[in-house]
ROMI-677508 format. One record per atom (N, C-alpha, C): atom name; x, y, z; residue number from 1. Coordinates in steps of 0.2 Angstrom, whole numbers, padded with zeros to 4 digits. Layout:
REM ROMI-677508
REC	CA	X	Y	Z	NUM
...
//
This chain:
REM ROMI-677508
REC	N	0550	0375	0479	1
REC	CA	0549	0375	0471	1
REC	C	0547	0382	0469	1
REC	N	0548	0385	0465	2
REC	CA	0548	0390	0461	2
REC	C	0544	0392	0457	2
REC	N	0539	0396	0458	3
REC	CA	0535	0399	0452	3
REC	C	0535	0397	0447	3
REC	N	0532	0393	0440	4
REC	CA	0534	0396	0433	4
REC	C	0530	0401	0431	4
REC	N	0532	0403	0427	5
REC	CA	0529	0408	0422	5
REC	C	0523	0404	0416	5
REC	N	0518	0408	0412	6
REC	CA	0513	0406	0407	6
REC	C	0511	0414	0405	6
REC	N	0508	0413	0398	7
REC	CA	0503	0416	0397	7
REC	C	0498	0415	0395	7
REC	N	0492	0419	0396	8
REC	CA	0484	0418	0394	8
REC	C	0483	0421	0388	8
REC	N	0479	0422	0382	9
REC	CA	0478	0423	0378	9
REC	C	0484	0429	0376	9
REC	N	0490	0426	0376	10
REC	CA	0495	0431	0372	10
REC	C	0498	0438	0376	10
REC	N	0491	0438	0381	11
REC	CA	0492	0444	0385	11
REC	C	0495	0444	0392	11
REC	N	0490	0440	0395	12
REC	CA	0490	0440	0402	12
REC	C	0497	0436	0404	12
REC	N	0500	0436	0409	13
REC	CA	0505	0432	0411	13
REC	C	0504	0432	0418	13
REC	N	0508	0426	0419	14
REC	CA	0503	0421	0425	14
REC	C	0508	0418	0429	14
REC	N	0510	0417	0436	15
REC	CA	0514	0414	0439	15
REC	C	0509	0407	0441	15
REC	N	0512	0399	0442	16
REC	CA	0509	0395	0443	16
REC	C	0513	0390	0446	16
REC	N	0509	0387	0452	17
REC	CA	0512	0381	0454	17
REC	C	0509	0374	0454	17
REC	N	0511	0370	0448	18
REC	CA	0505	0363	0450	18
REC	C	0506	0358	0457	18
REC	N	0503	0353	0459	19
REC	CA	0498	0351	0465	19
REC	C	0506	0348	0469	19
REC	N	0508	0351	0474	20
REC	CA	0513	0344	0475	20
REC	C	0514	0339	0474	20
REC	N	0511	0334	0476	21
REC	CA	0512	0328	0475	21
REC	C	0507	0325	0467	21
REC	N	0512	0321	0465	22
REC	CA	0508	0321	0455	22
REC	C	0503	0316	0455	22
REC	N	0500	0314	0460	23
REC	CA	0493	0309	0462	23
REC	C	0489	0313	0462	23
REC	N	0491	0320	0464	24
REC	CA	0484	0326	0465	24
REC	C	0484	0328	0459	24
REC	N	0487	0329	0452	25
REC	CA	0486	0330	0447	25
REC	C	0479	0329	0444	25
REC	N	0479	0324	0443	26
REC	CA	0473	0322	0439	26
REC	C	0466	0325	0445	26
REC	N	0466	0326	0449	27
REC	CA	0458	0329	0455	27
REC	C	0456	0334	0450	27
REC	N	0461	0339	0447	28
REC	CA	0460	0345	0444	28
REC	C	0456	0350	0448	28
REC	N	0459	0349	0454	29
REC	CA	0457	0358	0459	29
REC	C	0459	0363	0456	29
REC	N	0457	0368	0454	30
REC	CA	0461	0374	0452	30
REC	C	0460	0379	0457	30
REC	N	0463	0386	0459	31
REC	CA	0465	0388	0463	31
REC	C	0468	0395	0458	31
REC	N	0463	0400	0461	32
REC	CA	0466	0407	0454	32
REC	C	0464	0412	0458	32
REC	N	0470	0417	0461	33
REC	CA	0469	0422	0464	33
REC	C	0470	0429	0457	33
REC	N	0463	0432	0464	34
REC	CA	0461	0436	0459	34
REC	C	0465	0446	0465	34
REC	N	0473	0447	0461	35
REC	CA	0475	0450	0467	35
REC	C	0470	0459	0467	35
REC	N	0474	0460	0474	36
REC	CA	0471	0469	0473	36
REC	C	0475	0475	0470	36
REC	N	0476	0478	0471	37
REC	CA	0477	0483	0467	37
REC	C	0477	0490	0470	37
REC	N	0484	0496	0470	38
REC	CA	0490	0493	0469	38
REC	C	0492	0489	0475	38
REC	N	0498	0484	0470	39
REC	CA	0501	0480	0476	39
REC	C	0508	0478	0470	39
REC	N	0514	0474	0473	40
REC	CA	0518	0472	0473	40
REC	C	0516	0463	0470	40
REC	N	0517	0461	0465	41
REC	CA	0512	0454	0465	41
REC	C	0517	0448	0467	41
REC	N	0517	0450	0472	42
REC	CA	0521	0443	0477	42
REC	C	0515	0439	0480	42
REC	N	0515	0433	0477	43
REC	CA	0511	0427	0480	43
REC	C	0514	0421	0483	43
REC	N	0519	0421	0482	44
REC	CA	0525	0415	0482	44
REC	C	0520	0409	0489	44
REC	N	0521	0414	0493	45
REC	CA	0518	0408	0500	45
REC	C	0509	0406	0499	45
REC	N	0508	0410	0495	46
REC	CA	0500	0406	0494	46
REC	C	0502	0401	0488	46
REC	N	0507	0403	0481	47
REC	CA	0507	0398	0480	47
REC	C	0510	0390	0481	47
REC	N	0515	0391	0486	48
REC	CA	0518	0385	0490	48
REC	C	0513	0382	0494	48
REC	N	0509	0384	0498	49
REC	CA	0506	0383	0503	49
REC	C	0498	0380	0499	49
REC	N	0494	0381	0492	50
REC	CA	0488	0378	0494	50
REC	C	0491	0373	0487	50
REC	N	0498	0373	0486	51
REC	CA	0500	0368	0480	51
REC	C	0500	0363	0483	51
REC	N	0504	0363	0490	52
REC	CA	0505	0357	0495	52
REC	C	0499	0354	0496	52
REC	N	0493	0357	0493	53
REC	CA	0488	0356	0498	53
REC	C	0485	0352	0492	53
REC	N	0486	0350	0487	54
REC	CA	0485	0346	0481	54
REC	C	0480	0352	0478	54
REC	N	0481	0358	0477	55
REC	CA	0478	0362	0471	55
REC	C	0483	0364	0464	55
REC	N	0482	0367	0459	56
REC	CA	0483	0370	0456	56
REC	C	0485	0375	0455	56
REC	N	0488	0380	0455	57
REC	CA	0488	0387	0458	57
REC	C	0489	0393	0452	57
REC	N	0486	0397	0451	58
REC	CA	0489	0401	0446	58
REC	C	0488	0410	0449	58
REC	N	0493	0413	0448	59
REC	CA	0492	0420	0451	59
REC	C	0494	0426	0445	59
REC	N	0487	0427	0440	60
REC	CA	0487	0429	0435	60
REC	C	0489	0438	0436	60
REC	N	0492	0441	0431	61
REC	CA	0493	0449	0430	61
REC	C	0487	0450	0427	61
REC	N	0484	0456	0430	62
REC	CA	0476	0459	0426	62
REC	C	0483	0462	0420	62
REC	N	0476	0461	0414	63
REC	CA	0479	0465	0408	63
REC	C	0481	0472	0411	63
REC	N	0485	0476	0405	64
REC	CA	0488	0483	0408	64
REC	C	0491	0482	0415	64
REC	N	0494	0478	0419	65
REC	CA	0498	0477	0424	65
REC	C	0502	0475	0424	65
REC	N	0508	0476	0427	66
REC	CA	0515	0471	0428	66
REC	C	0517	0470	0421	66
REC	N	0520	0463	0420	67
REC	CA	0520	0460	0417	67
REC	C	0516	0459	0411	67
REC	N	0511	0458	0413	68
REC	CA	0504	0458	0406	68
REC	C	0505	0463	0400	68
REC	N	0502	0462	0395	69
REC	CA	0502	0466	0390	69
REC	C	0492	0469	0390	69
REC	N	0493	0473	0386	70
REC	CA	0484	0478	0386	70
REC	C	0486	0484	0389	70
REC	N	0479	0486	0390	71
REC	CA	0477	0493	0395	71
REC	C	0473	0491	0400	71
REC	N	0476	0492	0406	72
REC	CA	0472	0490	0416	72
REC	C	0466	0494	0413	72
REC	N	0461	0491	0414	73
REC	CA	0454	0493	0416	73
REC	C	0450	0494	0406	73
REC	N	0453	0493	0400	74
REC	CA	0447	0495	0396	74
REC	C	0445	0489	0396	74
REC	N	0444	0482	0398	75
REC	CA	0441	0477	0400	75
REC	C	0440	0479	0408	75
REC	N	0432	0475	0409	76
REC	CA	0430	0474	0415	76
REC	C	0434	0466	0420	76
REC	N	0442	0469	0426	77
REC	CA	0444	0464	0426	77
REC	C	0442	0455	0425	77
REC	N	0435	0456	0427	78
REC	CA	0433	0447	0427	78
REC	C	0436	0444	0423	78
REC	N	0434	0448	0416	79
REC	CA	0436	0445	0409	79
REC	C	0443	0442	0411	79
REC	N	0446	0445	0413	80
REC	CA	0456	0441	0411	80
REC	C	0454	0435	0415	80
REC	N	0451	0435	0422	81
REC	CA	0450	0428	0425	81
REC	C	0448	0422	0422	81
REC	N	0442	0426	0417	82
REC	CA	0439	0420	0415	82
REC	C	0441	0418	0407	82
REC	N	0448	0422	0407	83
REC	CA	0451	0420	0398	83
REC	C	0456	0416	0401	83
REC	N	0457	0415	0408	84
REC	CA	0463	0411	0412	84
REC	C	0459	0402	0410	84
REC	N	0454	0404	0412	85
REC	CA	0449	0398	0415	85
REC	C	0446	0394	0408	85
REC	N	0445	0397	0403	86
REC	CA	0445	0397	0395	86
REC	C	0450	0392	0393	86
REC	N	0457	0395	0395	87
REC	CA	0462	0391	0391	87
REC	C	0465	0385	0396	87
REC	N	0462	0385	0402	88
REC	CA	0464	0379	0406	88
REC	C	0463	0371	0401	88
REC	N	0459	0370	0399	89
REC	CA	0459	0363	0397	89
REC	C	0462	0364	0391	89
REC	N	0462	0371	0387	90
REC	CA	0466	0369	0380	90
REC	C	0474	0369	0379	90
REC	N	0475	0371	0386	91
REC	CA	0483	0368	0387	91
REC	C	0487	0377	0389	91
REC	N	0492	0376	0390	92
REC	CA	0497	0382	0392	92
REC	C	0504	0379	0394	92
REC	N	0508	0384	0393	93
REC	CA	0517	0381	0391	93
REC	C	0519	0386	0397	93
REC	N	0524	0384	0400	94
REC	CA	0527	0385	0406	94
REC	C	0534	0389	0401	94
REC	N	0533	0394	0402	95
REC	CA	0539	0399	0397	95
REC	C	0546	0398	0399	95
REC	N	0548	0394	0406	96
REC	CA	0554	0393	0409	96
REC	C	0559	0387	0404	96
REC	N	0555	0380	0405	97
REC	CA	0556	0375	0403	97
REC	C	0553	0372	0396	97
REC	N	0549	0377	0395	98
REC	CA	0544	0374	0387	98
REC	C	0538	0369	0390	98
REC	N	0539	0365	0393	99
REC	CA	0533	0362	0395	99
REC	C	0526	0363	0397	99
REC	N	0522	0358	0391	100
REC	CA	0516	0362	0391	100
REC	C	0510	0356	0395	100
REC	N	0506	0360	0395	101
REC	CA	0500	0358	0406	101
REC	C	0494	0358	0400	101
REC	N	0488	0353	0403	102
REC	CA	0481	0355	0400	102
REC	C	0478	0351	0407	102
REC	N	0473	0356	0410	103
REC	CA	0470	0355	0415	103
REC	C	0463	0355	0412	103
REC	N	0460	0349	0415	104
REC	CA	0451	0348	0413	104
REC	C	0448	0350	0421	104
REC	N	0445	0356	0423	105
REC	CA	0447	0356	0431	105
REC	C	0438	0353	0432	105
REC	N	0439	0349	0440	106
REC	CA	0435	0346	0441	106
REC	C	0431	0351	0445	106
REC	N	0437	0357	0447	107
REC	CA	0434	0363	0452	107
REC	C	0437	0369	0453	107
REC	N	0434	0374	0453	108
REC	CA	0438	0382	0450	108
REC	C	0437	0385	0456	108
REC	N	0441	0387	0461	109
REC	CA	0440	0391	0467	109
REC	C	0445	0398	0465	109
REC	N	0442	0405	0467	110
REC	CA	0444	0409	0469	110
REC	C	0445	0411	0472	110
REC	N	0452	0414	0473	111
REC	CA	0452	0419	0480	111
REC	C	0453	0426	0480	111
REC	N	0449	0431	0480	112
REC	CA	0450	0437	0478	112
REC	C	0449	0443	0482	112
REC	N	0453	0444	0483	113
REC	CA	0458	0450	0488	113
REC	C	0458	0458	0486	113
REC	N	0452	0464	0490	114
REC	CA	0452	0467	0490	114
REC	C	0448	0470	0482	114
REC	N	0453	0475	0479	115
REC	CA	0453	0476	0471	115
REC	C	0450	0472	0467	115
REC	N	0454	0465	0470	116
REC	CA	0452	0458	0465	116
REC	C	0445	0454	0469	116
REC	N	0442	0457	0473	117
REC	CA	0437	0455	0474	117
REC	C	0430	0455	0470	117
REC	N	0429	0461	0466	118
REC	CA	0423	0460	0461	118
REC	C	0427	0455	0456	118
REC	N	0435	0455	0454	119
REC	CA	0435	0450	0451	119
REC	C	0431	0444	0452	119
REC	N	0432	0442	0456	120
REC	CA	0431	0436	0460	120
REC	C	0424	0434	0459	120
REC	N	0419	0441	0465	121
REC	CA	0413	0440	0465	121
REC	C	0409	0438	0457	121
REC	N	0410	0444	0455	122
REC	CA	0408	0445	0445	122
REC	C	0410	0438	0443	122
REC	N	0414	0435	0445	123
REC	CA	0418	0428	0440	123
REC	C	0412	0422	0441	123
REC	N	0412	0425	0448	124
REC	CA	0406	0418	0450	124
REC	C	0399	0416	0449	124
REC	N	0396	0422	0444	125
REC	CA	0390	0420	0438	125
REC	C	0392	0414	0435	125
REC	N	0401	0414	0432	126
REC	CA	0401	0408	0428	126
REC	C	0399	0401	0431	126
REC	N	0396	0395	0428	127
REC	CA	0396	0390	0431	127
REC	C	0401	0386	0432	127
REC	N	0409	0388	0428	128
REC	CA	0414	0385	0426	128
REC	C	0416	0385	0436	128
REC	N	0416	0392	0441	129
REC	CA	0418	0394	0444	129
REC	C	0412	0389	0450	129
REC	N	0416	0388	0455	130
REC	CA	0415	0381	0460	130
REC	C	0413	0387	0466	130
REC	N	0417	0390	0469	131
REC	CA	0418	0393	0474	131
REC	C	0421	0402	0474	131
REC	N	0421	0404	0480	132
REC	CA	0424	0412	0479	132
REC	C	0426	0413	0485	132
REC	N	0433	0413	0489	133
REC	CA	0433	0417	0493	133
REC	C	0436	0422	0493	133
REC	N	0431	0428	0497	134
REC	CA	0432	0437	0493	134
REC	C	0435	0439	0500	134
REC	N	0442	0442	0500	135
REC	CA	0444	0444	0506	135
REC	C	0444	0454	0506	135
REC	N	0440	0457	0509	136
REC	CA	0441	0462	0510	136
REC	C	0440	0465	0503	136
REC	N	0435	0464	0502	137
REC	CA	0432	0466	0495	137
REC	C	0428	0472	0494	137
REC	N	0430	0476	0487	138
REC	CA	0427	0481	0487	138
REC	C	0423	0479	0482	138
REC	N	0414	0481	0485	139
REC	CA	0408	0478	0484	139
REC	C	0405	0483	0480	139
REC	N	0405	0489	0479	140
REC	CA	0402	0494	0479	140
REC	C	0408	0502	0478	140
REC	N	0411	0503	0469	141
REC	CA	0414	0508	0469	141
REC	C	0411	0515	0470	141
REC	N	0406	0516	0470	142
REC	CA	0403	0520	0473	142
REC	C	0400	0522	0481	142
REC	N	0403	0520	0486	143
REC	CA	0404	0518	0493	143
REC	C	0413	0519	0494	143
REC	N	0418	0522	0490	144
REC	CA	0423	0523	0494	144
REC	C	0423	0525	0501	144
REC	N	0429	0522	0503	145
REC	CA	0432	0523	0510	145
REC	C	0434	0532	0511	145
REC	N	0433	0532	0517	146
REC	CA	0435	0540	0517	146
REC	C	0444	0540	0517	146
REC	N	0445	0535	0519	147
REC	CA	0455	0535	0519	147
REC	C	0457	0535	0511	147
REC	N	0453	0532	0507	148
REC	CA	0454	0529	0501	148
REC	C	0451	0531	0496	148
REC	N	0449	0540	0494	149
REC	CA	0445	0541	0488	149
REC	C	0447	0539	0481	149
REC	N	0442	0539	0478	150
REC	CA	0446	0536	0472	150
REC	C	0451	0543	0467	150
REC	N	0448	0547	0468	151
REC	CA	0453	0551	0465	151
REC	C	0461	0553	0467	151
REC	N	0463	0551	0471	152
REC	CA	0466	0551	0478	152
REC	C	0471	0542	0474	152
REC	N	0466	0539	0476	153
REC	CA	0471	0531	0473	153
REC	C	0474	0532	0466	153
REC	N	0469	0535	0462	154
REC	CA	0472	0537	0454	154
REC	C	0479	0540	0453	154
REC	N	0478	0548	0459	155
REC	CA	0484	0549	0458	155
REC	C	0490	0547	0460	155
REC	N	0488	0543	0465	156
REC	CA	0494	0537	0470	156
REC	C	0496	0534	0466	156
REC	N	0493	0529	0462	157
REC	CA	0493	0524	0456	157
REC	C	0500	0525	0452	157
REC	N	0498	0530	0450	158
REC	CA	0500	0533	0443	158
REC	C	0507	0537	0446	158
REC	N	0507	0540	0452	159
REC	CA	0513	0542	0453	159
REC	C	0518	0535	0457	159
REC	N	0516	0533	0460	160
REC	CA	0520	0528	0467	160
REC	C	0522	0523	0461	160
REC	N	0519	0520	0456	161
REC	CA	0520	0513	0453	161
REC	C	0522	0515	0445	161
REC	N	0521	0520	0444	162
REC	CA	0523	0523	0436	162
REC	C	0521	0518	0432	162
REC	N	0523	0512	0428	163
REC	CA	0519	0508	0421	163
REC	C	0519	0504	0423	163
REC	N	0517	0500	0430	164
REC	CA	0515	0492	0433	164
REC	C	0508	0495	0431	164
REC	N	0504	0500	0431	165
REC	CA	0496	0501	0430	165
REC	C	0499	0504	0425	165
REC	N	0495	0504	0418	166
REC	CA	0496	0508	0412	166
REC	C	0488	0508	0411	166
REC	N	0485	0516	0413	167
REC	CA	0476	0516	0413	167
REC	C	0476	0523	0412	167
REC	N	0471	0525	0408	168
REC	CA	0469	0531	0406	168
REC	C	0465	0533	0414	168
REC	N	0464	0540	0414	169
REC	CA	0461	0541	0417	169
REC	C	0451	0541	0415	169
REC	N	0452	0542	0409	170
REC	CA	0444	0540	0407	170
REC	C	0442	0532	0407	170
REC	N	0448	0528	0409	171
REC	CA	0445	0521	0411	171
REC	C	0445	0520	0417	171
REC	N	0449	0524	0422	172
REC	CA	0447	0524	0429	172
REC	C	0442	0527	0430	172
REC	N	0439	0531	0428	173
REC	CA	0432	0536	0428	173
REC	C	0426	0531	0428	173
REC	N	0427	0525	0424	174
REC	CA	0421	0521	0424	174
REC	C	0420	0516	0430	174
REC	N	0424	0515	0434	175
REC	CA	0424	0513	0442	175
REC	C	0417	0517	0444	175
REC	N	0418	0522	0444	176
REC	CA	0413	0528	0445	176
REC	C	0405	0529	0444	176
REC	N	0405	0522	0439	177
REC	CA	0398	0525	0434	177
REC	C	0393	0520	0437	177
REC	N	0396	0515	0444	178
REC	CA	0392	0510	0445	178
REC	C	0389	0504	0440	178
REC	N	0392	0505	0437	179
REC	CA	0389	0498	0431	179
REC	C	0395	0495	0429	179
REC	N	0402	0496	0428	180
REC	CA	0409	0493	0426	180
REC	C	0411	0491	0434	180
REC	N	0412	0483	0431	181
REC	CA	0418	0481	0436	181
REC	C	0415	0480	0445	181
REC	N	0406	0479	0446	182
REC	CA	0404	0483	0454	182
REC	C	0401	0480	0452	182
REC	N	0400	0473	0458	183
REC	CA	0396	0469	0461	183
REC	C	0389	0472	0464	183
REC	N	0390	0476	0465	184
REC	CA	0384	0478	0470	184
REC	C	0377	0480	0463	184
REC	N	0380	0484	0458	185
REC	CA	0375	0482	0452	185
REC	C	0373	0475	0451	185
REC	N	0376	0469	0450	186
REC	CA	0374	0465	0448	186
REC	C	0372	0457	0453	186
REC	N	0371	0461	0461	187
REC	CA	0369	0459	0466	187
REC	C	0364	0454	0464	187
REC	N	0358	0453	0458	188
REC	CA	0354	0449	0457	188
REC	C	0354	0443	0453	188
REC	N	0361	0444	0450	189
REC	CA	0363	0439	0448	189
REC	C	0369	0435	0451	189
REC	N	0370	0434	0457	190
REC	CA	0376	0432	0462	190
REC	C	0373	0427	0465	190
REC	N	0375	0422	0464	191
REC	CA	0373	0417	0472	191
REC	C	0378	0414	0477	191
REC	N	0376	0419	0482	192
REC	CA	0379	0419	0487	192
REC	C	0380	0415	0491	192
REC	N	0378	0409	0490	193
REC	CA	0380	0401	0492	193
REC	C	0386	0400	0489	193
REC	N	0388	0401	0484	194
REC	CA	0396	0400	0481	194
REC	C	0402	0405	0483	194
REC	N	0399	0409	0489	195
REC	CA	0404	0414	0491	195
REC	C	0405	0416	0499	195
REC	N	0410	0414	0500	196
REC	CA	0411	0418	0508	196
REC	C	0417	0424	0507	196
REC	N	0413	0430	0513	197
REC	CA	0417	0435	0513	197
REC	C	0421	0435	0520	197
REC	N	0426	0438	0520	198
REC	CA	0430	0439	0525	198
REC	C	0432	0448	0526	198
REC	N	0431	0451	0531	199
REC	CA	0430	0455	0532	199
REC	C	0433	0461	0538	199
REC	N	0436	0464	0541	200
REC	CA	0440	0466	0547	200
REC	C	0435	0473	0548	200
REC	N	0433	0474	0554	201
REC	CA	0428	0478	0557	201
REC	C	0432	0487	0554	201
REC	N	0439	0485	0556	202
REC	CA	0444	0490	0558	202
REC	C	0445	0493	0550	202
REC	N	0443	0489	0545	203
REC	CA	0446	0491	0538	203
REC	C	0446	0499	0537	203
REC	N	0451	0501	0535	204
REC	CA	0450	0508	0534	204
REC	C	0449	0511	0525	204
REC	N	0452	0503	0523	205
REC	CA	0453	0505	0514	205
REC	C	0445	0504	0510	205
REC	N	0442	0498	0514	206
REC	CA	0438	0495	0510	206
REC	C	0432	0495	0518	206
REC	N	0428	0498	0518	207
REC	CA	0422	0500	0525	207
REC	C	0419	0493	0525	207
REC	N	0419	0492	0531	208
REC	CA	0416	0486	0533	208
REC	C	0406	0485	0531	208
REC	N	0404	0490	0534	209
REC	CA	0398	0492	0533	209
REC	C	0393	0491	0527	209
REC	N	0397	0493	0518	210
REC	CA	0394	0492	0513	210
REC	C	0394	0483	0513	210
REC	N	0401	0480	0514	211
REC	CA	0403	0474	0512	211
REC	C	0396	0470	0518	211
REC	N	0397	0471	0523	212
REC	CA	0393	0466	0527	212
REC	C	0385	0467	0525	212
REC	N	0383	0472	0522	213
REC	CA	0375	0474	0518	213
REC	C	0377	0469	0511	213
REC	N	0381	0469	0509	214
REC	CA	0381	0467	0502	214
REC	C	0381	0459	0501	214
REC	N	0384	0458	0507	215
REC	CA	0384	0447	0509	215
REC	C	0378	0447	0513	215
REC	N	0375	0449	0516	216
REC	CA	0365	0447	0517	216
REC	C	0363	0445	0510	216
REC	N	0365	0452	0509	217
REC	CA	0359	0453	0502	217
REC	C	0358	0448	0498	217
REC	N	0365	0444	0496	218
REC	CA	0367	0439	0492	218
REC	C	0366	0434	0494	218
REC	N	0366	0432	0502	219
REC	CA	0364	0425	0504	219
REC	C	0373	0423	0506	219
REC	N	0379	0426	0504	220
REC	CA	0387	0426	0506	220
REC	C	0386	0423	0514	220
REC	N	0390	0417	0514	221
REC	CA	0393	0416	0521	221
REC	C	0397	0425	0520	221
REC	N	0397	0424	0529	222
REC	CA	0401	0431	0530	222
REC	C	0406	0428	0538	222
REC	N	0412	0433	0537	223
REC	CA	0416	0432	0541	223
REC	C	0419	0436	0545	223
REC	N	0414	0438	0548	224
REC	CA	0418	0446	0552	224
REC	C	0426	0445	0557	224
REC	N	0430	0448	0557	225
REC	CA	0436	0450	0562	225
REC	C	0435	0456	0564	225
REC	N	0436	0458	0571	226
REC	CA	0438	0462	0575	226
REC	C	0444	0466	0575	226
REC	N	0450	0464	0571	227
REC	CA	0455	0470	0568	227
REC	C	0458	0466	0564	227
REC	N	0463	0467	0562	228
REC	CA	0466	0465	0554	228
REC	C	0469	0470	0551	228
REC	N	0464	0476	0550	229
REC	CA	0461	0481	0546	229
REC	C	0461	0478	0537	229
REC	N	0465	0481	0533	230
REC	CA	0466	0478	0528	230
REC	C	0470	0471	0524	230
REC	N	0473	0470	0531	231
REC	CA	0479	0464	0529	231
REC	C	0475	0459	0532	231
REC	N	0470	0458	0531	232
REC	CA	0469	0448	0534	232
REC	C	0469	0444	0528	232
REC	N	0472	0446	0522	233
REC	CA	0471	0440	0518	233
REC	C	0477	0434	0521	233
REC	N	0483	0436	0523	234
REC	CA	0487	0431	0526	234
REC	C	0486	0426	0532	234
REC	N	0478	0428	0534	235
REC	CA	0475	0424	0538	235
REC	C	0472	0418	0536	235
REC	N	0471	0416	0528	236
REC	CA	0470	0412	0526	236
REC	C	0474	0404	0527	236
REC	N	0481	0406	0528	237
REC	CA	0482	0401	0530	237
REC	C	0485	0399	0538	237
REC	N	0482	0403	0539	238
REC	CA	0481	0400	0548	238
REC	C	0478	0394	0548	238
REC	N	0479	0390	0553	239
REC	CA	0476	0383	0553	239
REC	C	0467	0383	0554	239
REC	N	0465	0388	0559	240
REC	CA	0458	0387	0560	240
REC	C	0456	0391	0554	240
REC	N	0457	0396	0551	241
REC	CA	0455	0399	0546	241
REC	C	0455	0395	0541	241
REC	N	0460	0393	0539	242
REC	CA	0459	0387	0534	242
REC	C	0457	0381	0533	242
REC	N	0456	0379	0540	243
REC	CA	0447	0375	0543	243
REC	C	0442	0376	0539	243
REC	N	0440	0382	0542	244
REC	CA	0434	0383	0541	244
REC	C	0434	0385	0531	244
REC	N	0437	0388	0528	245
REC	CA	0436	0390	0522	245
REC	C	0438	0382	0518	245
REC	N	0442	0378	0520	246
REC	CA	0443	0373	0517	246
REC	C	0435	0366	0518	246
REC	N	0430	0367	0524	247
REC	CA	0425	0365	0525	247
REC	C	0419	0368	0520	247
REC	N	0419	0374	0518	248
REC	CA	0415	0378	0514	248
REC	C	0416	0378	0508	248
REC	N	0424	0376	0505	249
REC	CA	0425	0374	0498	249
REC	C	0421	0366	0496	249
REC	N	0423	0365	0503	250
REC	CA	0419	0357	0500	250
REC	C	0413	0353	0501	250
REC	N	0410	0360	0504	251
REC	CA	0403	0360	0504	251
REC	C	0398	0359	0497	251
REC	N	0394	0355	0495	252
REC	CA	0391	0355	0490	252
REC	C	0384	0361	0492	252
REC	N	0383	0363	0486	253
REC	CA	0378	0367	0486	253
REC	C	0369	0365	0488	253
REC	N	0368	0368	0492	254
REC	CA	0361	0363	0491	254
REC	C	0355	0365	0483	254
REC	N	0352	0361	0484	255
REC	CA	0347	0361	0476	255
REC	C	0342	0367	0478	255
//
């Protein structure tokens, strides 16, 4: 089956697959990748894959990206996740067919990858949000990688991708200032029972070292791998790997 298309507040635009089979509809799993950046935004096989699985799946455009309408970065991304999560019960039209969905979700998981990881972590203050799993997450924009400085990605950005990121430079600037869009500021309001990290020793974009200090800190399951480097999000759907993350979504939190 096919992606369809939506939009979130006028702006955001969103690829979605509901549950395979229409018995898991009414469970209302929702399932909302929060991706990274820059990338290409092919989800296709995550969204086939945890549809099957009786979720909901949506794979939203940060504003100013792709598809989306705004400016990348003069909101703190979380915001577009949680204006996704907003309009879930009040309904949303499938722009292919006209057909319109309203989801009352019984549970919000995220899975946020890299870039899209402080999405993720930062989302999971909300109560709405059930779960996080943050893969190769950058925790701490003030800790870049030595392969990956940020002045370096900006000019990458802007040149490699031309209007998929439409961002000022003084909005990029504020990655910088440690209080926009960085988990590791708001470290004390995170509870890391709602979140496991996944992680590759080897990463060379995103250093293993601040993220593995920033999952203690929080109380975060942690899931260290031995290499990968930056591409273990496809790991997810390994059997054992999906095991174990699939046991931890459905873990209830203790009191």
């Amino acid at each position: 089956m096919s992606p369809f298309r939506t939009r979130f507040k006028k702006e955001i635009v969103a690829e979605f697959l509901h549950p395979g089979q229409r018995k898991d509809w009414r469970k209302g799993r929702v399932i909302i990748f929060c991706d990274g950046m820059p990338t290409t935004p092919y989800k296709r096989p995550f969204l086939e894959f945890f549809s099957k699985k009786g979720y909901w799946v949506f794979h939203p455009r940060y504003r100013g990206s792709w598809e989306s309408g705004g400016r990348f970065l003069a909101k703190s991304p979380e915001r577009d996740i949680l204006d996704v999560i907003d309009q879930l019960p009040r309904g949303f039209r499938s722009l292919w067919d006209g057909k319109s969905y309203t989801i009352k979700p019984k549970a919000i998981y995220l899975i946020a990858s890299s870039f899209g990881g402080p999405a993720g972590i930062l989302a999971s203050r909300d109560s709405r949000v059930t779960k996080v799993v943050a893969v190769s997450p950058v925790v701490d924009w003030r800790a870049p990688s030595k392969a990956e400085p940020m002045g370096f990605v900006a000019r990458f950005v802007k040149d490699a991708f031309g209007e998929a990121y439409r961002f000022s430079m003084k909005d990029w600037g504020k990655l910088g200032g440690g209080m926009f869009y960085n988990p590791r500021a708001y470290a004390k309001e995170i509870d890391g029972r709602k979140i496991i990290i996944l992680h590759a020793r080897n990463d060379d974009s995103v250093s293993f070292g601040p993220v593995e200090k920033f999952a203690r800190a929080i109380g975060a399951e942690f899931l260290p791998f031995r290499t990968g480097g930056h591409r273990i999000l496809y790991k997810i759907m390994q059997p054992k790997i999906y095991k174990r993350i699939r046991k931890f979504l459905s873990r209830r939190l203790s009191a």
